[in-house]
C-alpha positions in Angstrom: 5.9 19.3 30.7 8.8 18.5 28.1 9.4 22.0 26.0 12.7 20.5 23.8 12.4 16.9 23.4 10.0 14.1 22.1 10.2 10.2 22.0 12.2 8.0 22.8 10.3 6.8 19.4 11.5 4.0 16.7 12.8 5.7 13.8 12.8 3.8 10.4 16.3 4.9 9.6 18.0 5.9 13.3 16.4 3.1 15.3 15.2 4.4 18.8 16.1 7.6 18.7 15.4 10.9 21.3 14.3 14.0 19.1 15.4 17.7 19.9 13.4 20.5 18.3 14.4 23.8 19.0 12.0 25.3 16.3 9.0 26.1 19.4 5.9 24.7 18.6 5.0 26.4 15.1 6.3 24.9 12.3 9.2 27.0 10.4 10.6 25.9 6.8 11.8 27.2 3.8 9.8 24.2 2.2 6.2 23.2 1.8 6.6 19.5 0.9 3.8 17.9 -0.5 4.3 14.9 1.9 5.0 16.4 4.9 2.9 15.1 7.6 3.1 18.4 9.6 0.2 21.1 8.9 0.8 23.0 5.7 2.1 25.9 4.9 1.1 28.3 2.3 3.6 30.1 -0.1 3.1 33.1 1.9 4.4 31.7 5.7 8.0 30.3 4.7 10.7 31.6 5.8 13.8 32.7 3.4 17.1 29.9 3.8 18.7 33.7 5.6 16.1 33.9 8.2 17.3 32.9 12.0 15.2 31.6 14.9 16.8 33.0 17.5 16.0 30.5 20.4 18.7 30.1 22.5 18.9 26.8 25.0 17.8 27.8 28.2 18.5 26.4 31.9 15.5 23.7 31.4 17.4 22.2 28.7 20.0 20.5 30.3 17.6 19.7 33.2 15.4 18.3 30.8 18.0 15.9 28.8 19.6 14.9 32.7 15.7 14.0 33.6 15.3 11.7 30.4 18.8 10.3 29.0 19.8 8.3 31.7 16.6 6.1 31.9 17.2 5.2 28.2 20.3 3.9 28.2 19.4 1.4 24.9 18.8 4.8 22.1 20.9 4.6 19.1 20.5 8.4 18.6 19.7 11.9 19.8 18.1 13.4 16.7 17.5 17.4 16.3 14.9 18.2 13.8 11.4 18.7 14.2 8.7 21.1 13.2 10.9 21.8 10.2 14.2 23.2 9.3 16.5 23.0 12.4 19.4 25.1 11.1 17.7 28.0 10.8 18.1 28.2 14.9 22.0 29.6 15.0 21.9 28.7 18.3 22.1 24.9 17.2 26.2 24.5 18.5 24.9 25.4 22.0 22.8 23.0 21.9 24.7 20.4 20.0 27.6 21.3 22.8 25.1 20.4 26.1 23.7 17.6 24.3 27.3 16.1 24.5 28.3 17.2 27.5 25.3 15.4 29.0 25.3 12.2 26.7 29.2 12.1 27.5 28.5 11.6 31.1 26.3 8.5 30.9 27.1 5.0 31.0 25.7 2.9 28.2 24.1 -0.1 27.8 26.2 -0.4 24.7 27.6 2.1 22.0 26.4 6.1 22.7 24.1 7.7 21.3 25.2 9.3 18.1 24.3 12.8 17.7 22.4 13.6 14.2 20.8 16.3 13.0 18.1 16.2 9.7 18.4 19.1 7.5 16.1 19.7 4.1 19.6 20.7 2.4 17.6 24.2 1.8 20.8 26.1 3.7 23.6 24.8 3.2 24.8 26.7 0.5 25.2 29.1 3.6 29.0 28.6 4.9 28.2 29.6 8.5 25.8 26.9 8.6 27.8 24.1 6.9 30.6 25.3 9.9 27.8 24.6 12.4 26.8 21.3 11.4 30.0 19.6 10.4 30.1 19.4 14.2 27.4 16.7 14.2 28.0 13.0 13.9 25.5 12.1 11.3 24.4 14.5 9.4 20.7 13.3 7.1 20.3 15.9 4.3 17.3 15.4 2.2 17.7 15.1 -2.0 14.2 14.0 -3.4 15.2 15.5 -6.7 17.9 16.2 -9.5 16.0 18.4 -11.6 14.6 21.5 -10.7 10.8 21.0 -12.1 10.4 18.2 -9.6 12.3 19.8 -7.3 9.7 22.9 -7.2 7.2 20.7 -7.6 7.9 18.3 -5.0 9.2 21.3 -2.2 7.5 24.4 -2.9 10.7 26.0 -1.8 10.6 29.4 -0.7 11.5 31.7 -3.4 14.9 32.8 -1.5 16.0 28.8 -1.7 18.9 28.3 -4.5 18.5 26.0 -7.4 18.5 22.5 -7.0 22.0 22.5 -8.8 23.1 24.9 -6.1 21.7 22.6 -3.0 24.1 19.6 -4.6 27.2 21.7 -5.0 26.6 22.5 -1.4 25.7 19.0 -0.4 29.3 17.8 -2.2 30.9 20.7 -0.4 29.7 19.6 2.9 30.9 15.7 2.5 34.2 17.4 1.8 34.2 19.4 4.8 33.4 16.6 7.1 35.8 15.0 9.7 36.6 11.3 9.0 34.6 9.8 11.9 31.6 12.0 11.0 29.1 10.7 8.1 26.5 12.2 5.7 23.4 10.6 4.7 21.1 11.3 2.3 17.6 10.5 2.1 15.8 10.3 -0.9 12.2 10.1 -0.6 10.2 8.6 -3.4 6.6 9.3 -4.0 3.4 8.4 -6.7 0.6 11.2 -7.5 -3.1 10.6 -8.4 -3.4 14.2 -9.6 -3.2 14.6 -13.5 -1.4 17.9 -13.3 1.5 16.9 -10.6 4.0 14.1 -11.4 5.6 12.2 -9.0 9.3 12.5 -8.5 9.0 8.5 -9.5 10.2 9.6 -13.5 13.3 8.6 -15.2 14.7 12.0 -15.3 14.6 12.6 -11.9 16.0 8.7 -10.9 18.9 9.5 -13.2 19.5 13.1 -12.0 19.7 12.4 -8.6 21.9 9.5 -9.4 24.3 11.8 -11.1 24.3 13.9 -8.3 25.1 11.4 -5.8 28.2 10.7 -7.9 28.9 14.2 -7.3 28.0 14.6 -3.4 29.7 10.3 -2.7 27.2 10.6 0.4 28.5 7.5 2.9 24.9 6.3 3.2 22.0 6.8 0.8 18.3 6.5 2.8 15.8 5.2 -0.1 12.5 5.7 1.3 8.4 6.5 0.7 5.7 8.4 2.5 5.0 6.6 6.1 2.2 9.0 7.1 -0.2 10.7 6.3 0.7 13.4 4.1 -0.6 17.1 3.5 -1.7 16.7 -0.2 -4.7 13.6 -0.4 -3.1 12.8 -4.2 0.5 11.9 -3.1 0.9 8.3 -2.3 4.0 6.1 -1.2 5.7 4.2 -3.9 6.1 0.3 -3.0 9.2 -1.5 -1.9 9.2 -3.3 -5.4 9.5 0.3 -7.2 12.1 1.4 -4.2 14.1 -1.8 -4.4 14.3 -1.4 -8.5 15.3 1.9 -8.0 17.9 1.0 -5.6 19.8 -1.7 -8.4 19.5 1.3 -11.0 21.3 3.5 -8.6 24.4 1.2 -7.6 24.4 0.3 -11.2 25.5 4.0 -12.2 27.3 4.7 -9.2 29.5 1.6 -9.4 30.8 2.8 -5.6 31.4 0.3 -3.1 31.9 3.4 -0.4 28.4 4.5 -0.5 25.7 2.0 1.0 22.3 2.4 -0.4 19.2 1.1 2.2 16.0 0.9 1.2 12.8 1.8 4.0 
């Protein structure tokens, strides 16, 4: 029975990809998204963007990536991030570390595996944690929002979480603080609301806020993307690819920067 890893699966923006969670089997975030597809939680059960998980890779970790990788030998990445915020685990070097030890070893069928990690942006105002995760080759921070109304709305953040101008500042600070060969993507997730009394992050504010703060953050990749499954509030509904793709023009209209490519899911 596999205690750390899930898939091989085909991700929408890593291809086939392995996943590592080193969260156990409860969810732990500082967020409570209203798409998330994993149960719900109430204000009450986050955590604070301080709090650690201290969950340490054991003997059974390395046995269990030596027992999987090299029968998949066609995987465009090893992914950690599952069950929600994976850099509140400071153990996450020691298992970046094994991860490469063992990938490192293997003979594959083309390129390896890159090594990514998906992080809701929630801690990296932290500097320990931006040390920690500069180590990763891909790193996917998420930036749904530029304003913090539908940035509250959208996350119900944990009340310990910084402002949304805070999360950006760290975002740019972390692009900075990346090695050459090492990229940042960010994924923007757009989504409609049937509820009267919670907008969609779909508004013009919001579009042009976030575009502003890519300008700031000059991400290499920017992930444009909707809701893929089913979510944890019934009203919130993916927006189509006509919206997505409009959105995408507006956003390499104002960012005028031929370093940043913009995909659309």
């Amino acid at each position: 029975m596999r205690t750390y890893t899930y898939g091989p699966f085909k991700s929408r923006r890593l291809g086939y990809s392995l996943g590592i969670n080193m969260l156990g089997s409860q969810k732990l975030c500082t967020y409570n998204c209203l798409y998330c597809e994993i149960e719900s939680r109430s204000q009450n059960k986050l955590v604070s963007p301080h709090f650690e998980y201290k969950n340490p890779p054991d003997h059974h970790f390395k046995k269990e990536l030596t027992s999987i990788l090299p029968y998949v030998r066609n995987i465009d990445s090893i992914t950690f991030g599952y069950n929600g915020e994976p850099t509140l685990n400071p153990y996450i070097l020691k298992y970046l570390t094994i991860t490469k030890k063992v990938r490192d070893q293997i003979e594959w069928e083309g390129n390896p595996p890159r090594l990514a990690l998906f992080t809701n942006s929630s801690t990296l105002h932290i500097n320990k944690i931006r040390k920690r995760i500069k180590n990763f080759e891909l790193v996917l921070a998420k930036l749904d929002a530029g304003t913090d109304t539908d940035f509250k709305r959208t996350h119900r953040p944990h009340k310990d979480v910084p402002s949304i101008t805070s999360i950006i500042d760290s975002l740019a600070k972390l692009k900075k603080e990346l090695s050459e060969d090492h990229k940042l993507a960010i994924q923007c997730l757009i989504y409609e609301s049937h509820d009267e009394t919670t907008s969609s992050n779909h508004n013009d504010n919001n579009i042009n806020s976030i575009a502003v703060a890519f300008k700031k953050i000059k991400p290499d990749i920017i992930q444009l993307y909707s809701i893929a499954r089913i979510p944890n509030e019934y009203y919130v509904f993916a927006t189509n690819m006509s919206e997505l793709n409009k959105i995408r023009l507006k956003l390499e209209k104002i960012l005028n920067n031929e370093d940043t490519e913009i995909y659309v899911f």
